[in-house]
VOFI-342265 format. One record per residue (C-alpha): z, x, y; residue number from 0. Coordinates in nm, 3 decimals. Example, Ala and Ser with C-alpha at 12.3 -4.5 7.8 and 13.67 -1.06 7.14 Angstrom:
<senus>
<senu><up>0.780</up><east>1.230</east><north>-0.450</north><k>0</k></senu>
<senu><up>0.714</up><east>1.367</east><north>-0.106</north><k>1</k></senu>
</senus>
This chain:
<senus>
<senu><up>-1.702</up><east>-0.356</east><north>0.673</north><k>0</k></senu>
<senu><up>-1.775</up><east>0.058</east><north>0.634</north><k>1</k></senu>
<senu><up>-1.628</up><east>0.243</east><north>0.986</north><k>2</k></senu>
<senu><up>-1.688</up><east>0.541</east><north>1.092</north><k>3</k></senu>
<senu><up>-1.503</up><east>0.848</east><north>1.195</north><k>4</k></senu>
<senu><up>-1.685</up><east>1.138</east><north>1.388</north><k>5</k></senu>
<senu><up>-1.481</up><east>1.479</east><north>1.298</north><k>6</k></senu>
<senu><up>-1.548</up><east>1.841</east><north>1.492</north><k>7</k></senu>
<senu><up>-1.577</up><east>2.132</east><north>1.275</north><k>8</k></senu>
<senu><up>-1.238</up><east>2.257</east><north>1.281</north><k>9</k></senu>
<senu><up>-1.076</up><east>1.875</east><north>1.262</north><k>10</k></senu>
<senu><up>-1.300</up><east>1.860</east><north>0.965</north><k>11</k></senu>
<senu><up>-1.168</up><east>2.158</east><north>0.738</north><k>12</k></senu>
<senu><up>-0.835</up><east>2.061</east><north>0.843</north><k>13</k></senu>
<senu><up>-0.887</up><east>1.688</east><north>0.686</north><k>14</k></senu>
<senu><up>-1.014</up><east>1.898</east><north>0.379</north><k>15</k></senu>
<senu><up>-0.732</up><east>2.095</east><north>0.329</north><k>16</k></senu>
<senu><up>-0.427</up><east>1.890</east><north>0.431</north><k>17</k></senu>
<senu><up>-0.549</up><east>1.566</east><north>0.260</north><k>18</k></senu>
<senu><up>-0.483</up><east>1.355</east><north>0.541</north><k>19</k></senu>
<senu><up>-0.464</up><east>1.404</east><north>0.931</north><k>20</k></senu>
<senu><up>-0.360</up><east>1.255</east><north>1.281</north><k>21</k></senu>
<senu><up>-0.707</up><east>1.294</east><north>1.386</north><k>22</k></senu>
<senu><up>-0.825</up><east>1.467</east><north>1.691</north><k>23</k></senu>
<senu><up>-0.656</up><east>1.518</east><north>2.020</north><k>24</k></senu>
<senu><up>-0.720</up><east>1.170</east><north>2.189</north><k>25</k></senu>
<senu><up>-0.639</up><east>1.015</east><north>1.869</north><k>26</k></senu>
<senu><up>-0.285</up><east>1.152</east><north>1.871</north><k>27</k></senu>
<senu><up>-0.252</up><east>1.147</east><north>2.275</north><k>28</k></senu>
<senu><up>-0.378</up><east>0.745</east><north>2.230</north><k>29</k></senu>
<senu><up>-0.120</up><east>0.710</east><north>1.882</north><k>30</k></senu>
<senu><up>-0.419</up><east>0.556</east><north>1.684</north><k>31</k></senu>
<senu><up>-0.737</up><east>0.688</east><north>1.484</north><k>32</k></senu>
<senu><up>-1.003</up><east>0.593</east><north>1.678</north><k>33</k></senu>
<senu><up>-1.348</up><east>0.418</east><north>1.464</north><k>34</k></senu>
<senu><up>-1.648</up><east>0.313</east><north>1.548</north><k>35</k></senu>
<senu><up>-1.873</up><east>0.053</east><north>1.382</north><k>36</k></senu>
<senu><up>-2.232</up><east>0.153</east><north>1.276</north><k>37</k></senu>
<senu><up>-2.374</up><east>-0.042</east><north>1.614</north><k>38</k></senu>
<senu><up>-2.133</up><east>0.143</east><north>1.814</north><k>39</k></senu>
<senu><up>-2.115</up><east>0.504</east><north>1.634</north><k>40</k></senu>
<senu><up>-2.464</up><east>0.634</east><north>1.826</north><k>41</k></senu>
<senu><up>-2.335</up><east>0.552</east><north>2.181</north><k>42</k></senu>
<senu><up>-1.941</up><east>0.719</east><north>2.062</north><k>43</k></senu>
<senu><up>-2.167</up><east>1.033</east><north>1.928</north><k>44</k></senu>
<senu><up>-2.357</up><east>1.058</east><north>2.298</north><k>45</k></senu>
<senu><up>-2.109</up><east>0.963</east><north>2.516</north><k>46</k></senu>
<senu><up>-1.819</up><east>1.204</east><north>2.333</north><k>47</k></senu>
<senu><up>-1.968</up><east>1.489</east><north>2.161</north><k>48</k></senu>
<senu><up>-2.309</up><east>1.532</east><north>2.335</north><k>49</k></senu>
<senu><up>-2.448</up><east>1.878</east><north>2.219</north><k>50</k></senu>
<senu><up>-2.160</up><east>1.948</east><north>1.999</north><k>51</k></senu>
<senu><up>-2.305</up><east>2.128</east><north>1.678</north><k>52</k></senu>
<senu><up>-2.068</up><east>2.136</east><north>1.355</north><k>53</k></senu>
<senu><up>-2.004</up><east>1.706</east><north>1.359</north><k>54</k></senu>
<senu><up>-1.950</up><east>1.529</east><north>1.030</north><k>55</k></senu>
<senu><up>-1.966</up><east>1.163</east><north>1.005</north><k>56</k></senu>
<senu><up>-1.750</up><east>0.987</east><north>0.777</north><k>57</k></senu>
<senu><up>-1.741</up><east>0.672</east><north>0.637</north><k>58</k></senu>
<senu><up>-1.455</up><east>0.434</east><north>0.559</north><k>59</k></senu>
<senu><up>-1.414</up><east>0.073</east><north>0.414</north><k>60</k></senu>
<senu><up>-1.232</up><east>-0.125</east><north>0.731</north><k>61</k></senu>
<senu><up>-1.122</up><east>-0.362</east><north>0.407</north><k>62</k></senu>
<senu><up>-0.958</up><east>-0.112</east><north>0.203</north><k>63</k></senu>
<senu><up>-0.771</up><east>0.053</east><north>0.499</north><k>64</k></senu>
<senu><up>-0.578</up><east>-0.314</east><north>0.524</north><k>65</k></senu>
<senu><up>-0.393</up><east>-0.385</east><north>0.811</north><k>66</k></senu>
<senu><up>-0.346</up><east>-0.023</east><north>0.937</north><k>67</k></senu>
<senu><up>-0.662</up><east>-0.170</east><north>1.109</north><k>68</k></senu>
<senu><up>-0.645</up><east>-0.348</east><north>1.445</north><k>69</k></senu>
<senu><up>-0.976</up><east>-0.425</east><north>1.620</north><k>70</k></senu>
<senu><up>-0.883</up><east>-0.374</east><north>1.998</north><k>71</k></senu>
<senu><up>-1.138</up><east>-0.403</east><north>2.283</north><k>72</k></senu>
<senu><up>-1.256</up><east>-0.098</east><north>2.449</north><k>73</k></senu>
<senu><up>-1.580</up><east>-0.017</east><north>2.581</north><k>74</k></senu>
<senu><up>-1.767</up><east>-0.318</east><north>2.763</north><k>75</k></senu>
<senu><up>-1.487</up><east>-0.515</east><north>2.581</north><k>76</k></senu>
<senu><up>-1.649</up><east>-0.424</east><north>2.213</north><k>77</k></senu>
<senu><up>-1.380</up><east>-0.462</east><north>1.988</north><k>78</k></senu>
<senu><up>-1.367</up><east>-0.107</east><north>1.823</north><k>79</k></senu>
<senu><up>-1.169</up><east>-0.011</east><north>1.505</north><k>80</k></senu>
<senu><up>-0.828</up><east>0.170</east><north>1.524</north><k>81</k></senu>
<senu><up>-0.651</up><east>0.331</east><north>1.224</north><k>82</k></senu>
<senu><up>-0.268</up><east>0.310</east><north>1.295</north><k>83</k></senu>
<senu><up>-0.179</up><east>0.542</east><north>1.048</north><k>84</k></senu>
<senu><up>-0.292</up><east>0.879</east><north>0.890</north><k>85</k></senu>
<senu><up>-0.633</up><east>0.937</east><north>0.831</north><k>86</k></senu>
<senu><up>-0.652</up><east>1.033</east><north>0.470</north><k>87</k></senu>
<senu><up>-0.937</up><east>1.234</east><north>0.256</north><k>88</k></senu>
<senu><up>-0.864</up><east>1.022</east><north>-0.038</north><k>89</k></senu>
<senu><up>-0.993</up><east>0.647</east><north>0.149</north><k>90</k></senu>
<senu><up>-1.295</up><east>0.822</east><north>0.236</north><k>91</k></senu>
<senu><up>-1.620</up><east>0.708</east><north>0.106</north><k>92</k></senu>
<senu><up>-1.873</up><east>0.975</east><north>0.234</north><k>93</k></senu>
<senu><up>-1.925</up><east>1.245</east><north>0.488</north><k>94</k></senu>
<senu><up>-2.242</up><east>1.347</east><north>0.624</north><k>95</k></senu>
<senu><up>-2.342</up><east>1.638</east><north>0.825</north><k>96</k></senu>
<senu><up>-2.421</up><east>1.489</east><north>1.237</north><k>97</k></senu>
<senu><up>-2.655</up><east>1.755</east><north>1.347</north><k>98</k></senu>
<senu><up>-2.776</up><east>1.806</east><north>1.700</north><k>99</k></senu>
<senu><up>-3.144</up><east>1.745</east><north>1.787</north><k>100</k></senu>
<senu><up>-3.357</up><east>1.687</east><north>2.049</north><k>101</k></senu>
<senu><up>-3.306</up><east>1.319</east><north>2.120</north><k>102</k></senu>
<senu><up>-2.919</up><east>1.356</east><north>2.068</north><k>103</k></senu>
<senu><up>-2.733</up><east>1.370</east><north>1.682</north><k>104</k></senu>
<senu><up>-2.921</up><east>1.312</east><north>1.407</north><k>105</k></senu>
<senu><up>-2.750</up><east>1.035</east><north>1.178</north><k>106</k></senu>
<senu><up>-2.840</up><east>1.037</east><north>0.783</north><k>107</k></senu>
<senu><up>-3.163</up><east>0.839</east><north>0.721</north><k>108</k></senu>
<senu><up>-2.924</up><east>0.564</east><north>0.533</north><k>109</k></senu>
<senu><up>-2.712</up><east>0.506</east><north>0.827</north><k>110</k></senu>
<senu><up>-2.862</up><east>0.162</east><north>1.044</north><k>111</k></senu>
</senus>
């Protein structure tokens, strides 16, 4: 199942030039790599980073990241995606610019 991983600007270039990172803040305050699954990614976007320009979604394969996964509940008791363990350029399968727009972030056309 493809996860995703919303990144600020600066999180972002540091991914890109370290290879692999503890993620943001919460993620390393929380000791896990928060995901989000495309139904939930929209409401993580608004509720998280609400008119915060510079995002970059990426996308990972839950599959491929083995059982570094756990699927806790969190949020209404959704069972979100947590990476226990380093977030890494290399298991990445895309990013994509999340640009701000009127009705919130704009996700890539592709994304459901």
């Amino acid at each position: 199942m493809l996860i995703y991983k919303i990144l600020r600007a600066d999180e972002w270039a540091a991914l890109q030039s370290e290879g692999e990172t503890q993620g943001a803040p919460i993620d390393v305050t929380d000791g896990y790599i928060h995901f989000s699954t495309d139904k939930q990614a929209r409401e993580t976007a608004a509720k998280y980073f609400a008119g915060v320009e510079g995002l970059m979604l990426l996308t990972y394969d839950s599959e491929k990241l083995g059982d570094l996964i756990k699927w806790e509940p969190s949020r209404g008791g959704d069972l979100f995606p947590h990476l226990y363990g380093p977030l890494r350029l290399a298991d990445m399968i895309e990013a994509a610019p999340l640009p701000v727009s009127d009705a919130g972030h704009a996700f890539p056309a592709h994304f459901a």
